[in-house]
C-alpha positions, 0 to 999 in steps of 0.5 A: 500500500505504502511504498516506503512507510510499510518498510520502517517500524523503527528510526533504524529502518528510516535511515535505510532510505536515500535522501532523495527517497524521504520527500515522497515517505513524507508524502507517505506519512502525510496520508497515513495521517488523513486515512487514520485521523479521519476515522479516529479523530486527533489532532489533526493541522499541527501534526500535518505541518510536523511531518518533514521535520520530524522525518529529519529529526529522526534521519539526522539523531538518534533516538533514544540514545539522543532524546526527542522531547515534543512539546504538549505532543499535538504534533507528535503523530509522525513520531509515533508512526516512525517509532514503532507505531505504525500498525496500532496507529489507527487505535490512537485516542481509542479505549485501551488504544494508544494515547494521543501523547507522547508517553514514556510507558509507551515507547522507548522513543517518547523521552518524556509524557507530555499533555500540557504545553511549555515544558519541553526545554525545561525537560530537555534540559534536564536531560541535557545535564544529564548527559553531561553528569554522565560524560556522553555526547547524546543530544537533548532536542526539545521540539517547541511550538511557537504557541508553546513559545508563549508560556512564561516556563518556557523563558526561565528554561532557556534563560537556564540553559544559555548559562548552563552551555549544555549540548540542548538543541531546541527546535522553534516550530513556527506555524504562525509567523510570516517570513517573506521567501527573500528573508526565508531563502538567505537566512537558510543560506547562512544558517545552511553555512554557519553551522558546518564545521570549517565555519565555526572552527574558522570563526574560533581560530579568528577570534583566537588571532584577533585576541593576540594582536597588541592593541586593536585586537580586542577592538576589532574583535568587539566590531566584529561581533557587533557587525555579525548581531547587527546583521543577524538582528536585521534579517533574522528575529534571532536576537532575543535567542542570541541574548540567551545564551544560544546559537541562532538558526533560522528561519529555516523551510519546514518543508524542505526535508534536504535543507533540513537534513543538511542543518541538522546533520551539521548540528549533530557534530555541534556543541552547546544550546542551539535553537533552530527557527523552523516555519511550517503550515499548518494543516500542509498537505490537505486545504481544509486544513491550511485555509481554516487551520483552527477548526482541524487543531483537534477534529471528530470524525470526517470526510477526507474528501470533503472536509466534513465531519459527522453531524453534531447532536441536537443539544449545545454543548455546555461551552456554547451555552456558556458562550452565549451566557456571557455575550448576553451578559455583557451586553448589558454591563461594560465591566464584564471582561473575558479572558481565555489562554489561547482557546478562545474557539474552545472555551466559547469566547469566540463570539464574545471576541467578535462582539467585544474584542476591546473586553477581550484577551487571549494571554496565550499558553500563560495561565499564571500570567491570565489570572494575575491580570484577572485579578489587576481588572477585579482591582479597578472595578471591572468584572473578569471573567477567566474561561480556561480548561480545569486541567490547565488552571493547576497551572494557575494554582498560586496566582487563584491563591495568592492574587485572587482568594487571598485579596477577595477580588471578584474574579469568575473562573468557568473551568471548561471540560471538568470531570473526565473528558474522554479520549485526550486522556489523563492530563486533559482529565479535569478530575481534580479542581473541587479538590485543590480549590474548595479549601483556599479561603473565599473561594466559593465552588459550585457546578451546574447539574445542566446548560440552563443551571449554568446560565444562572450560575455565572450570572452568580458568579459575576455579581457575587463580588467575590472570587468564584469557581464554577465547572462544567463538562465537556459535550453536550448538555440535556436539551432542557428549557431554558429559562428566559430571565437569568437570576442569582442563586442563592450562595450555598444553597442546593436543592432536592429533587426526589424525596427518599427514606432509605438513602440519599444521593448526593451529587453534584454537577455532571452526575446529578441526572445519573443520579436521579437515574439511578434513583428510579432503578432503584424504586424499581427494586423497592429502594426509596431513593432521595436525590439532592442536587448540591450545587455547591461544593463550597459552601455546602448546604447544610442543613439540607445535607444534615436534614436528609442524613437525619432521615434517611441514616444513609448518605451517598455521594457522587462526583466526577472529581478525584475522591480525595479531598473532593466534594465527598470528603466535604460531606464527610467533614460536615458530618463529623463536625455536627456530630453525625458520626452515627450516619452512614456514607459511602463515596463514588468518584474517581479513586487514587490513580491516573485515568487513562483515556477513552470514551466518556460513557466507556470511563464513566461506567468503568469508575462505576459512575454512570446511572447503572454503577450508582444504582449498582452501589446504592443497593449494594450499600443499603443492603449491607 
């Protein structure tokens, strides 16, 4: 089927190959990549744009004996085909498939597990030094892109590295900036030539001499390397590089694997850190994805031939909601501000971008940086509201700690894609917000059991004047009626939905309708099950808890949140603390380990969470 991509299952095999054979493997891997994406869904744009460069890498070091590093790892596709992969690719983001990341228990080949973006330099500088502690003269090459490039972790690597003058090659992924071809062509001339080896001993031998002439050598030494910065400052955007500590390479074509090849088995006989500005496109290969790269970053199911995916359901997904929630509320108050971390099209502000772009701000991949400016807006007056993923606001941990809760700014934190999130897998898993939220002080932490109680709750949120948590799912919401005034619900107040004497279900969020599912399995069974929604993790209803606890003798609760210090763990201190020793709980969630990746269904019944395991459980517990 494949002329050369059937012939190599390893890094070894793909050395076997002729440069002048690797243009068309590329060609290969680029519809490798559609056939099996299609079908599977991925992270699609970023990976067609990696392809040469990956190939060249691979061709050019020697992986694992040298280590690869892949920034957040969405354009590690290629990696993966080339490593051994190949065959069990089409399971990749599938149940007990492949991950859709780079991970170490996976291969030898994927030096480090990644999910989150910016930490590819630090840990490749790691390794680095670790080389050296070692006294080999493997490479460490961290391959970041120019997003990635944005997030302040980054910059205290590189800082680091420039003055530690390890062997650490980082590789600038560009598939954002706009090189004009006369600009692109002369920097890949002298980037071509400036890394041989006769032109940098050369340049070392020139400075040696320069040094011993009497007098003026150590002036025309100090004009030469301002002539040599001067020159590379004007045509290359090279300088802040060059004033780290590194070697600058670059612009370099992407694309054009012999040009690559040739730098990079030039750079393999080089020491100390190197960054190689590489530009490539998005989606490159394949239209739909050049000419609209951000809706193919991750892709569904689609149509190769016509760029159409499967049609989506019926309901809105939570985010759309949320979207259109906050546009609405903004309209009628100019102190609403949105902030997101460069998923403006994920989080649901895009619409809010094109109607107020001067009230919003994308920050990029830097949530410390996002929430701290959040806080700076609370501070003179206006009403921020920070819409950023659960997994990725564990980065902002100090910032909502130190400049948000600590100084009671009112700053609203809609934590998108909270609870498990399917087949991105364990670092996208938003399982353990309500843990590492509900005990900072101020903060108020609540979860929506549908798309019309999450309108209600952000209109909370930003007018309750101080800081506020609010997470909901990824996917589609119930359908249910919307209503048509949006109110302020009470703080700490939830609510009871079925009446029961024998137990109570107390759930929170996403898995309120499991739960009064599963309370009618059980009425079935000659169970009467009460059903509490609790909407709020922080402050808990009280005396609605204790009511139902006093009744019944039995409470259960559930939540999509790690078990530990989550919103059962809450219940458990109310209880104690008023003395309810005597009231029997039993917890469900998610237990003390990593959840792999997989359909939301398929990870919901597996942790036992869905409306079959809660009926499964509360029966188990009421006849024990």
């Amino acid at each position: 089927m494949y002329t050369y991509l059937d012939k190599i299952n390893s890094p070894a095999d793909l050395k076997k190959l002729k440069p002048e054979q690797l243009p068309a493997l590329a060609e290969e891997v680029r519809r490798f990549l559609l056939e099996t994406v299609s079908t599977t869904g991925g992270h699609l744009g970023s990976n067609l744009g990696a392809v040469e460069l990956t190939i060249a890498l691979h061709y050019c070091f020697d992986s694992p004996q040298d280590k690869i590093v892949w920034d957040v790892g969405h354009q590690a596709y290629t990696h993966k085909i080339l490593t051994g992969r190949r065959e069990r690719f089409p399971t990749q983001r599938q149940y007990k498939g492949l991950s859709g990341f780079p991970k170490r228990c996976e291969s030898e080949h994927d030096a480090f597990g990644v999910g989150h973006s910016s930490t590819s330099i630090s840990a490749g500088l790691g390794m680095a030094v670790a080389c050296d502690l070692e006294g080999t003269k493997n490479h460490a090459i961290a391959v970041i892109g120019d997003g990635s490039l944005t997030g302040g972790m980054a910059f205290e690597a590189l800082n680091q590295a420039g003055h530690l003058k390890k062997n650490l090659v980082v590789v600038l992924n560009d598939n954002e900036m706009s090189i004009s071809k006369n600009v692109g062509a002369f920097s890949s001339f002298i980037s071509r030539k400036m890394t041989g080896r006769y032109f940098r001993d050369l340049k070392k031998e020139m400075q040696g001499l320069l040094r011993n002439i009497p007098a003026i050598g150590t002036d025309i030494l100090h004009f030469a390397r301002r002539a040599e910065n001067s020159l590379k400052g004007f045509l290359t955007p090279g300088s802040l590089f060059e004033a780290l500590g590194f070697d600058y390479l670059g612009p370099l074509d992407g694309h054009d694997l012999p040009q690559l090849v040739e730098v990079f088995n030039n750079i393999n006989q080089l020491d100390g850190p190197l960054l190689v500005h590489v530009m490539t496109t998005k989606g490159k290969g394949y239209k739909p994805a050049e000419d609209t790269p951000s809706k193919y970053h991750g892709v569904g199911v689609f149509d190769v031939a016509t760029g159409k995916g499967a049609p989506k359901a019926g309901s809105k997904s939570y985010t759309e909601v949320f979207g259109e929630t906050i546009v609405h509320l903004a309209e009628q108050d100019p102190k609403i501000v949105a902030i997101t971390a460069a998923m403006p099209d994920g989080t649901g502000l895009n619409r809010f971008a094109e109607r107020f772009p001067k009230r919003f701000f994308d920050v990029g991949i830097a949530e410390q940086h996002g929430m701290a400016f959040a806080a700076g807006l609370a501070a003179d007056g206006f009403r921020p509201v920070a819409a950023i993923y659960s997994t990725f606001v564990q980065r902002a941990y100090d910032q909502v700690f130190h400049d948000i809760c600590l100084q009671n700014l009112p700053v609203t934190i809609a934590m998108d894609r909270a609870g498990l999130v399917g087949d991105d897998g364990p670092t996208h898993h938003g399982v353990f917000d309500l843990s590492y939220l509900r005990h900072l002080p101020g903060m108020t932490l609540m979860a929506p059991k549908d798309e019309n109680e999450l309108r209600h709750m952000l209109k909370t949120a930003v007018y309750s004047g101080a800081p506020m948590a609010m997470r909901y799912p990824r996917g589609a919401g119930y359908g249910v009626e919307m209503d048509r005034e949006l109110t302020s619900l009470e703080i700490g107040k939830g609510e009871l939905l079925v009446e029961g004497n024998d137990v109570c279900i107390v759930a929170i969020g996403s898995t309120v309708y499991p739960a009064l599912q599963a309370a009618e399995t059980l009425k079935g069974r000659g169970i009467a099950a009460g059903v509490i929604n609790a909407r709020f993790v922080k402050p808990l209803d009280a005396n609605l808890i204790l009511s139902a606890a006093g009744q019944t003798g039995r409470i259960v609760t559930v939540e999509e949140n790690a078990l530990q210090g989550g919103f059962g763990s809450a219940v458990l201190e109310l209880l104690f603390d008023n003395g309810r020793q005597d009231v029997k709980i039993k917890r469900l969630g998610i237990p003390d380990h990593y959840v792999e990746h997989g359909s939301q269904a398929q990870l919901r019944k597996d942790l036992g969470i869905d409306a079959e395991g809660i009926a499964a459980a509360v029966e188990g517990f009421v006849k024990s």
